[in-house]
C-alpha positions in Angstrom: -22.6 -4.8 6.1 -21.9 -3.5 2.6 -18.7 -2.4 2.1 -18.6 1.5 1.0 -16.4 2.4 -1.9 -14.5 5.9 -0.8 -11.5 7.2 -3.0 -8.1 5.8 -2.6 -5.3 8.0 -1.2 -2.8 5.4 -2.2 -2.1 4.3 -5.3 0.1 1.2 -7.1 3.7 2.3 -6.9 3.6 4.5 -3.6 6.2 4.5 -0.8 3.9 3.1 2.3 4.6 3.1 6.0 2.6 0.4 8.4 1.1 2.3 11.1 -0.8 -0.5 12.8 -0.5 -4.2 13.0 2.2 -6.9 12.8 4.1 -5.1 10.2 4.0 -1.8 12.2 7.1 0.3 11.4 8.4 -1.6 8.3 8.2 0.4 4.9 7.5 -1.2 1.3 6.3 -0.4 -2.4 2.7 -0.5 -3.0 2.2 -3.6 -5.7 -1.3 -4.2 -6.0 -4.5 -2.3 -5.3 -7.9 -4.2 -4.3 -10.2 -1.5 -4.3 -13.2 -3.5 -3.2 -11.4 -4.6 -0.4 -10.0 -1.4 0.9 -6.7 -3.6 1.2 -3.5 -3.2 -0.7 -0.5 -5.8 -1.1 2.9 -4.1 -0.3 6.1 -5.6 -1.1 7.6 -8.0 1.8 5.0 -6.4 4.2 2.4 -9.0 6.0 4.3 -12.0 4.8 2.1 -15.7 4.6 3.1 -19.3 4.6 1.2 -20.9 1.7 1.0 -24.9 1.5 0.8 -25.4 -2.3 0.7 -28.6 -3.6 3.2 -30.0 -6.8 2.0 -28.4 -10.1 3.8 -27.4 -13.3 5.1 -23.9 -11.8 6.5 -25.7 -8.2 7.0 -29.2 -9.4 8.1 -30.4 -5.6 5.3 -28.2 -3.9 6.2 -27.2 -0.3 5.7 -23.9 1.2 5.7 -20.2 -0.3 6.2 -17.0 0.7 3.9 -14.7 0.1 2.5 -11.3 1.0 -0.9 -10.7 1.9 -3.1 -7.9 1.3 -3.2 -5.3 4.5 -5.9 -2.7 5.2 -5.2 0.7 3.4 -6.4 2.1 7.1 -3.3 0.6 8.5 -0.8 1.9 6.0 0.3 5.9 5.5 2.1 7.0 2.4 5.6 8.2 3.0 6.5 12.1 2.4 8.6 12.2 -0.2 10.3 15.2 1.2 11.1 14.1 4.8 10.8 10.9 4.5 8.0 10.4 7.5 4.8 9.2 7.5 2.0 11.6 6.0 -1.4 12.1 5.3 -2.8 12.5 1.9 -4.3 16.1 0.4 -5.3 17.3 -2.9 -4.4 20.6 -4.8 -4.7 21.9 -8.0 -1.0 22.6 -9.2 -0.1 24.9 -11.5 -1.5 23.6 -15.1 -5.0 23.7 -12.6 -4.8 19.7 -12.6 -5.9 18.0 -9.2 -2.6 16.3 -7.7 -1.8 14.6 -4.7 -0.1 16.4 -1.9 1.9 15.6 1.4 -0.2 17.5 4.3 3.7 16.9 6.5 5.5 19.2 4.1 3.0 20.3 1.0 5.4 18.5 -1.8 3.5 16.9 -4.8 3.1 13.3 -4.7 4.2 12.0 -8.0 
């Protein structure tokens, strides 16, 4: 099955709530965006243990850290008025450029 490519609500930098999953309830900022994976990596949200081996970065190896990407389908962006969870609209402002809007409370996303 070929994954469809549909237009992102969130973007790198957001505020994100986990809806769904292990991580459910915890909050974090949006670091990377995988856009042909519909999954984006959220700082310490859907932490992994990774066995690395001794290189030149981790001289003793041992295990890391590390977040892993979650599915944008599980995370909601966070309103920036009231501070819950909200779904993602789009209005022209003003200037008549398209912007991101909280559907909770109708603020702009900036």
């Amino acid at each position: 099955m070929e994954n469809k490519k549909f237009k992102l609500k969130i973007r790198k930098g957001d505020l994100v709530k986990v809806i769904a999953g292990d991580s459910k309830g915890q909050q974090g900022k949006v670091t990377e965006i995988l856009v042909e994976k519909n999954r984006a990596v959220v700082e310490g949200i859907n932490m992994i243990s990774k066995h690395t081996k001794p290189n030149a970065a981790n001289p003793n190896g041992g295990i890391v850290k590390k977040e892993a990407p979650i599915h944008i389908s599980n995370l909601a962006l966070v309103d920036p008025k009231t501070g819950a969870a909200t779904r993602v609209g789009r209005k022209k402002n003003d200037a008549g450029k398209l912007v991101r809007v909280a559907k909770k409370s109708g603020e702009e996303i900036k």
